[in-house]
MINUKE-143592 format. One record per residue (C-alpha): residue in three letters; x, y, z; residue number from 1. Coordinates in steps of 0.05 Angstrom, whole numbers, plus 5000, padded with zeros to 4 digits. Example, Ala and Ser with C-alpha at 12.3 -4.5 7.8 and 13.67 -1.06 7.14 Angstrom:
% MINUKE-143592
<rec type="ALA" east="5246" north="4910" up="5156" seq="1"/>
<rec type="SER" east="5273" north="4979" up="5143" seq="2"/>
***
This chain:
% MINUKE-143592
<rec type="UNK" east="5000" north="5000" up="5000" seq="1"/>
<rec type="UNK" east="5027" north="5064" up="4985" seq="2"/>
<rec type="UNK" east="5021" north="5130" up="5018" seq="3"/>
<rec type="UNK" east="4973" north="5191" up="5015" seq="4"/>
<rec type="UNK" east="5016" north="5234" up="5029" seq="5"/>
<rec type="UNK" east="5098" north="5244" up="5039" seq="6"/>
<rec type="UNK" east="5122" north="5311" up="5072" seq="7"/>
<rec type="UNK" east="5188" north="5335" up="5084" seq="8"/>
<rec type="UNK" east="5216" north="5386" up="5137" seq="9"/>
<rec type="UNK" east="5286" north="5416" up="5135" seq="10"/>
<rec type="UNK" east="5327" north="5413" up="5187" seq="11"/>
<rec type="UNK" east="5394" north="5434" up="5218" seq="12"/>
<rec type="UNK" east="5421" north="5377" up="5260" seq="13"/>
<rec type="UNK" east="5485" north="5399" up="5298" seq="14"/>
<rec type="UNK" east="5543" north="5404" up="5249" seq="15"/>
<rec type="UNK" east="5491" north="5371" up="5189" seq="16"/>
<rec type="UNK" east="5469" north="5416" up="5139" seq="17"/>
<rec type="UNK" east="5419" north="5394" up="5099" seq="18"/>
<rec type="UNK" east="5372" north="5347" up="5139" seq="19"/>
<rec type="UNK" east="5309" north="5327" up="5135" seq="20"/>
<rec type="UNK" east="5243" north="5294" up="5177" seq="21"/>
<rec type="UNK" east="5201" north="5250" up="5127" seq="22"/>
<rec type="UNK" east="5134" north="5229" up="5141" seq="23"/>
<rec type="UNK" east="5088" north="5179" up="5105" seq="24"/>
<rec type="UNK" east="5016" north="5195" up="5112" seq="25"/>
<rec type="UNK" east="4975" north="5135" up="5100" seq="26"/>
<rec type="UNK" east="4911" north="5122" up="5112" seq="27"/>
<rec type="UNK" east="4917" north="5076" up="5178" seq="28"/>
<rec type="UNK" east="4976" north="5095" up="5202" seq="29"/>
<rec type="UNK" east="5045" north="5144" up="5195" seq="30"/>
<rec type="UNK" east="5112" north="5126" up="5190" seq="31"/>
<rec type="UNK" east="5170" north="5181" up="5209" seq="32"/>
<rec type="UNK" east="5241" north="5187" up="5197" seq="33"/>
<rec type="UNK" east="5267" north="5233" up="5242" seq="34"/>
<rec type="UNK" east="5354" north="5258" up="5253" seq="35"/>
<rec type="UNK" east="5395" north="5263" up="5306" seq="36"/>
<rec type="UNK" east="5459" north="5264" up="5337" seq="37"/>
<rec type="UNK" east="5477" north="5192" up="5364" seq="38"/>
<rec type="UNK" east="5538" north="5206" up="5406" seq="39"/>
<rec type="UNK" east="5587" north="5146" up="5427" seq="40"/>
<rec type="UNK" east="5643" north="5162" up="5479" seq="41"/>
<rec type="UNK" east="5653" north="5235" up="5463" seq="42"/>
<rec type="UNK" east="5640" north="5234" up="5386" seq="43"/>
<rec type="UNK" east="5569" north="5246" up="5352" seq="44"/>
<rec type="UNK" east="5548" north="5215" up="5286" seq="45"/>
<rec type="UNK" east="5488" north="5239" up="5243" seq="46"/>
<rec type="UNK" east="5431" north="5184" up="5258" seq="47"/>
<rec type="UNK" east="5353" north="5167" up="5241" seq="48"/>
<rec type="UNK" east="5303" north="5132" up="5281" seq="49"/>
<rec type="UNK" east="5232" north="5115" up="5248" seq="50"/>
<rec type="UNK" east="5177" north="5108" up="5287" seq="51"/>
<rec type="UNK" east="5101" north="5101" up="5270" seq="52"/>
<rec type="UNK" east="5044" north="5131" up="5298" seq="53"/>
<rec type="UNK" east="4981" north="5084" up="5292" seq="54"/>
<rec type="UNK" east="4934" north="5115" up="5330" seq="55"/>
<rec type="UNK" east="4878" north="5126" up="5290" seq="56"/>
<rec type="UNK" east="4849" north="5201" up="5312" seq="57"/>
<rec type="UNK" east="4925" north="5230" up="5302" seq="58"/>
<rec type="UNK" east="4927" north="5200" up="5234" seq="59"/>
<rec type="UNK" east="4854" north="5227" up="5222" seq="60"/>
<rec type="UNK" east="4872" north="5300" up="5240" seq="61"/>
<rec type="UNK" east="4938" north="5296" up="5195" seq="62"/>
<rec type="UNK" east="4902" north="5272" up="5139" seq="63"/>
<rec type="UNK" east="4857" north="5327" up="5149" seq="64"/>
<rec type="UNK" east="4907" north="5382" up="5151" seq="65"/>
<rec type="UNK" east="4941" north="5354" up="5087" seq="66"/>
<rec type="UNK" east="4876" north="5364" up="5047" seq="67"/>
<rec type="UNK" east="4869" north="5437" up="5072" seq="68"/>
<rec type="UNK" east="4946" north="5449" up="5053" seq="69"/>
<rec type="UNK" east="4964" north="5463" up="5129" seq="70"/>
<rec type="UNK" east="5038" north="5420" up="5127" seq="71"/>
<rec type="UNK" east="5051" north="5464" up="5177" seq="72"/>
<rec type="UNK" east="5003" north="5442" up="5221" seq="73"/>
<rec type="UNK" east="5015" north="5368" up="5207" seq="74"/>
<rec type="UNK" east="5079" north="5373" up="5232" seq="75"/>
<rec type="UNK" east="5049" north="5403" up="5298" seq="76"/>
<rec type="UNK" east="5005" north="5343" up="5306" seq="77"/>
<rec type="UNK" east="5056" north="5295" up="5293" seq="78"/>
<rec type="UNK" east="5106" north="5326" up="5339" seq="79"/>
<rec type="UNK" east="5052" north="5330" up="5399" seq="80"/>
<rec type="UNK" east="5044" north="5267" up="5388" seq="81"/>
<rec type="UNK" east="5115" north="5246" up="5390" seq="82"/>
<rec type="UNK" east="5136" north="5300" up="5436" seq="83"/>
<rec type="UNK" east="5188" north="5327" up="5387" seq="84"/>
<rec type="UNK" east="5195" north="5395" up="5413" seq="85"/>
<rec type="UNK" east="5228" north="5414" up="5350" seq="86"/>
<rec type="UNK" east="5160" north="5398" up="5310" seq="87"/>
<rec type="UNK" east="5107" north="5412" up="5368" seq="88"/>
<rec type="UNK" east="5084" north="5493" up="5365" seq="89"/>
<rec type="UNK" east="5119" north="5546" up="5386" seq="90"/>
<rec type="UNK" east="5066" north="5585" up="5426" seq="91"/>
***
């Protein structure tokens, strides 16, 4: 099955230029790639973890802010949901 939707956000990430959060909206479910620094002793390596969001009412309300054009406020949702304070709103 493929997805409804794929967004992108830049993002700095320490040294790394040139990053990027990916998320696949589909319709049960959403699947994010998100960066960071894994650090090891005292040196730090670009990284990725994926994780999926499968509750049904977050996916709902993204898919509902895709089809008004509100990325913006997709990202939000997601990063509530995650608690990425680098996606969740700045109020």
């Amino acid at each position: 099955m493929s997805p409804k939707h794929t967004i992108t956000k830049d993002v700095k990430v320490g040294i790394y230029d040139n990053c990027e959060y990916v998320a696949r909206v589909y319709a049960d479910k959403i699947t994010v790639k998100s960066p960071y620094i894994k650090w090891v002793g005292n040196t730090g390596g670009y990284a990725e973890k994926k994780e999926v969001i499968k509750n049904q009412s977050v996916v709902d309300v993204v898919l509902s802010c895709l089809s008004d054009d509100a990325e913006d406020t997709a990202w939000e949702r997601i990063g509530e949901y995650l608690s990425d304070s680098y996606l969740m709103p700045k109020y």
